[in-house]
C-alpha positions in Angstrom: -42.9 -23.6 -11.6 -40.1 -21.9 -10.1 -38.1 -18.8 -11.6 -34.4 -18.0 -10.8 -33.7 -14.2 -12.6 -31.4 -11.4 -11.6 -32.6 -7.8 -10.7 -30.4 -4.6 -9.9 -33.0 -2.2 -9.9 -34.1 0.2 -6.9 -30.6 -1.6 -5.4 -28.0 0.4 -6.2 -26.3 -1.5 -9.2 -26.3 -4.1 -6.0 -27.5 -7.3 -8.0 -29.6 -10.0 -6.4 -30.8 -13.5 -7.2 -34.6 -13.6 -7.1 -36.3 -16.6 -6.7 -40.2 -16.1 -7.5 -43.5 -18.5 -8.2 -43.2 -20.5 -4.9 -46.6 -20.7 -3.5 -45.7 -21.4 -0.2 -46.8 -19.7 3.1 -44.6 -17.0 4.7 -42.8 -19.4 7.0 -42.2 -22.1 5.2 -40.6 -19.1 2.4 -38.2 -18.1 5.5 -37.2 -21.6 6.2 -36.5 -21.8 2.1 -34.6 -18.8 2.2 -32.4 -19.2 5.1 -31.8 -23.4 3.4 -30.5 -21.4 0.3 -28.8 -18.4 1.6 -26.7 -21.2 3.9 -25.8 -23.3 1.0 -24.6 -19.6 -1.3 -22.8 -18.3 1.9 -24.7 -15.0 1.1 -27.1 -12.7 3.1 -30.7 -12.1 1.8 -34.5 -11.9 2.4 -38.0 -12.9 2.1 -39.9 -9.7 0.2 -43.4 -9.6 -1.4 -43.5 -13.6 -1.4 -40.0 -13.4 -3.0 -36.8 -14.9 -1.9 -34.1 -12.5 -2.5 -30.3 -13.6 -2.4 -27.2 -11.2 -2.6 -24.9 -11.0 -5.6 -25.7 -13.6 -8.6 -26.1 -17.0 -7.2 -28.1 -18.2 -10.0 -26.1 -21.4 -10.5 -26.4 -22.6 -6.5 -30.1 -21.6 -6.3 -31.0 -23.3 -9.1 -28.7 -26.4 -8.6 -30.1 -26.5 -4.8 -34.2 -26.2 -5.7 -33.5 -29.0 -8.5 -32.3 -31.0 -5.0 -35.1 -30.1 -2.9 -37.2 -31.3 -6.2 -38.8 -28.1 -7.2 -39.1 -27.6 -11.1 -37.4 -24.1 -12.5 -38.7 -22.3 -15.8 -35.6 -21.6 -17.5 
């Protein structure tokens, strides 16, 4: 299962969207990433096996994975 949560921490007071429990391999996480930070119209990265989008896009992420059939723990 997928997880969609915000963080702030070690940011700033930035917040970010992270998306976390995708066992995927490092490529296929960058092609994920760049899918979602296209449909949010917002920068972000791959980190630690974490996708990380900028400001809270919770609602987008989540409404995107559910289309591209993954299953989020709410």
């Amino acid at each position: 299962t997928v997880r969609v949560y915000l963080d702030t921490q070690g940011r700033k007071g930035k917040t970010v969207t992270i998306i976390a429990g995708l066992q995927h391999n490092p490529q296929t996480l960058e092609e994920i990433a760049k899918t979602l930070k296209q449909y949010c119209g917002a920068g972000g990265t791959v980190k630690e096996g974490k996708i990380e989008i900028q400001g809270d896009q919770r609602n987008k992420v989540s409404e995107k994975m559910r289309m591209m059939n993954y299953v989020l723990k709410t």
